[in-house]
N, C-alpha and C positions, 0 to 999 in steps of 0.2 A: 582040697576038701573044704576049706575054709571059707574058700570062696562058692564053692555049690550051696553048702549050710546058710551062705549070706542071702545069693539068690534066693533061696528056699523062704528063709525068712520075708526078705522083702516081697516076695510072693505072696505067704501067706497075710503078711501085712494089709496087701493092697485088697486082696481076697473078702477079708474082713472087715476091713474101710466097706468096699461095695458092698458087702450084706449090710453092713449097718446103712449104709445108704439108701439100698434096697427096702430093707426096714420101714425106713425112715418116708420112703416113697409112697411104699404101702400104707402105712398108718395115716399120712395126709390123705391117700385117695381113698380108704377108707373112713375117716371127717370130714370130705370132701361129699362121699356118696350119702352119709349121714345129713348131713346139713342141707342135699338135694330133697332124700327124703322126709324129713321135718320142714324143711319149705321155710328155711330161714330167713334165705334172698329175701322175701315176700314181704312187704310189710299192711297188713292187712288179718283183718280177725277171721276163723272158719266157723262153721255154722255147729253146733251140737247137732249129730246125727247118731244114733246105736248104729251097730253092729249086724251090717247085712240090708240095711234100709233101704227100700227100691224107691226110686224117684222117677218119677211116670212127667213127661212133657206133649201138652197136647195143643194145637192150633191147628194155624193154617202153611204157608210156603215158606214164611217167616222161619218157622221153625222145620218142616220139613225139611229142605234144603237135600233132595234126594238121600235120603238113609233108607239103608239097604230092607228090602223088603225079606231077600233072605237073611235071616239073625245068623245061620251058621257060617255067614260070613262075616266075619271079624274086622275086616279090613271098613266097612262102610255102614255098620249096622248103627251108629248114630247122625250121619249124613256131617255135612258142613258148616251147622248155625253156631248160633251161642249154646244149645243143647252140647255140642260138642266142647267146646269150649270151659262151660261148668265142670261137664264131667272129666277133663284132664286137668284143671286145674284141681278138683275135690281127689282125685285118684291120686295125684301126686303127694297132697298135701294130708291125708286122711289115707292112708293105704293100709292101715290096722281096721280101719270101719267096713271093708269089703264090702265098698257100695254099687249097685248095679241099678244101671241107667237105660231107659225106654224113653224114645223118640216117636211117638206118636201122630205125629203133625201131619195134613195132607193138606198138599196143596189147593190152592181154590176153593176149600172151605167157609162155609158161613156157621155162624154158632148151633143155626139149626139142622146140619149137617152134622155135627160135634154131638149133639143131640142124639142123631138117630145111631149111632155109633157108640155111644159112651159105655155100654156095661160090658163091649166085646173089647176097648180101647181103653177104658180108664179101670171099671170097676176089677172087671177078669184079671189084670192087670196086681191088683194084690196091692197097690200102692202104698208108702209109708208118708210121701209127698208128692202132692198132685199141684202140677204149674198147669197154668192157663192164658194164653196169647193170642185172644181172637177179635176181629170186628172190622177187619179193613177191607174183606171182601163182603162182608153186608154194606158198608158206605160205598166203594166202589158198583155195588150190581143196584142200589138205592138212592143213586146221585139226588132224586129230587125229593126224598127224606127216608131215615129209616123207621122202619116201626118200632120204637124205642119200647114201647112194653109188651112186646111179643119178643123182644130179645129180652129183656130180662126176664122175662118168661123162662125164655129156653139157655137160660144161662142159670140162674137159679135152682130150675130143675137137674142139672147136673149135679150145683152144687149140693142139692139137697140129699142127692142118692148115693155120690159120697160119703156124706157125710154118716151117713144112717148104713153104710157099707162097714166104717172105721171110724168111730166115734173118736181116735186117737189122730187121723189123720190131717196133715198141714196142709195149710194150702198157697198158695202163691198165687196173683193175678193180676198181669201184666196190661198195661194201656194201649189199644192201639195207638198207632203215633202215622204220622205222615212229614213230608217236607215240602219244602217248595223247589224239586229239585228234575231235573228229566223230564218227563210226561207231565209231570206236575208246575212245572217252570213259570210256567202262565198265569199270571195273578190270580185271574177269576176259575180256572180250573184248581189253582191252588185251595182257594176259599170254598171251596165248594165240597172239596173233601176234606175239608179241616171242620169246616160249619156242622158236618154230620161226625167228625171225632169226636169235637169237642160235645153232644150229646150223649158221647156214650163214654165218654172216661167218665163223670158223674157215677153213674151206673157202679162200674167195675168198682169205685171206692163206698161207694153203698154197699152194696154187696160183699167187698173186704169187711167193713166194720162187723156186720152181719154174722156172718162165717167166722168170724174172729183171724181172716186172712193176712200175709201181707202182700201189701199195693207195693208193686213196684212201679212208679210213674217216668214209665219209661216217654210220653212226647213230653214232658217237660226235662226231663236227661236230654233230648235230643235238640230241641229249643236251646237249651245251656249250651249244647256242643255246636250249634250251628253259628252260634255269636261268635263264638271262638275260630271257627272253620268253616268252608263255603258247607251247607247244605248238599251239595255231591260228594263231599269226603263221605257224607255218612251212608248215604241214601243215595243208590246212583239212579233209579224211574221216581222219586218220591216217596215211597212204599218199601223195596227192600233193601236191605243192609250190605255194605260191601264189608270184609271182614274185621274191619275198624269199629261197624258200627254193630258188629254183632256181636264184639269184645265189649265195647261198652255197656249192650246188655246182660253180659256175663258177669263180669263186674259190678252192676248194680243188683243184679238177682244174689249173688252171693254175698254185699252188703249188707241189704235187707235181709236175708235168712241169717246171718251174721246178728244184726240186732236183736233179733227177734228171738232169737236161739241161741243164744253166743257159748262157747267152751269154757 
């Protein structure tokens, strides 16, 4: 008997060992799933948003990047840009804020395209933050110049119906940018649609100061990056982003709302 009682013992010994190990397992992956969602890793500021804030993003292919035309599909209903990107880095890091995210963007777009769209696309929309990332298919379909105040015409006009929609509402607006990269490769085909960028980034920070917006000057982000790295890491035709360089606009768009708005 003495020796069953011993077993017994040393049984329950070891029994107890493993719950408290067990324990001990649980409570790390419990600090563990804690610290995933408070976004510790992360070292970088989040933006001050309330509770339930919808954030509407609208361009052109940039930002479309196929998202799902049906919403009740879950799996795709923000497509593959930096819109995506925002939104699981904000869900992860802000998951008390229950923010919901609208990808608006269609491809081949020019701003007076965005224009005729906007009160079915932005304003119905309800928006608490309105991002804006347009002008590379006006300089592309305008190669030999664009009509620089007939877009801000039709840029303004948006801003303006926003604003007078949600006297509260933020804005954000994004620089077209280009590279010297793919299609674009060619010195003088390069110049050519950088000579009409560079017309209309003016513009876009006009029109921030205006609005009381912030500029996110994403072709000088990209200019930075390209020194660093060939112009195809970012940009594989010139124009759009491989998913390096749509992180990078992710990362500056949440910088800038970071400043601007900080916790």
């Amino acid at each position: 008997m003495e020796g069953v009682s011993r077993r017994v013992w040393l049984h329950s010994g070891a029994a107890a060992g493993m719950a408290a190990v067990g324990e001990r397992a649980t409570a790390a992956e419990s600090a563990r799933a804690l610290q995933l969602t408070t976004a510790d890793g992360y070292d970088y500021q989040r933006p001050q948003l309330k509770r339930g804030a919808r954030l509407v993003f609208q361009g052109d292919s940039i930002t479309d990047m196929k998202w799902g035309r049906n919403q009740k599909d879950r799996n795709h209903y923000l497509g593959h840009s930096y819109v995506y990107l925002v939104a699981a880095r904000l869900g992860v890091d802000l998951p008390d804020r229950k923010l919901e995210f609208f990808n608006r963007g269609m491809s081949g777009h020019k701003v007076a395209d965005l224009r005729q769209r906007w009160e079915k696309d932005a304003i119905d929309l309800k928006p608490d933050v309105i991002s804006i990332l347009v002008g590379v298919n006006d300089v592309g379909r305008n190669l030999k110049g664009v009509d620089v105040e007939r877009w801000e015409e039709d840029f303004r006009f948006m801003l303006r119906a926003s604003r007078a929609a949600n006297q509260q509402l933020r804005m954000v607006l994004l620089d077209p940018f280009v590279l010297p990269s793919g299609r674009l490769a060619d010195h003088a085909a390069y110049q050519g649609w950088r000579g009409q960028v560079d017309r209309l980034i003016p513009i876009v920070e006009r029109l921030a100061a205006e609005f009381g917006a912030v500029h996110v000057q994403t072709q000088a982000m990209f200019d930075e990056a390209a020194a660093k790295a060939s112009p195809e890491h970012w940009l594989w035709d010139g124009v759009h982003p491989l998913p390096q360089g749509h992180e990078l606009i992710a990362r500056e768009w949440i910088r800038r709302m970071s400043e601007r708005w900080p916790t």
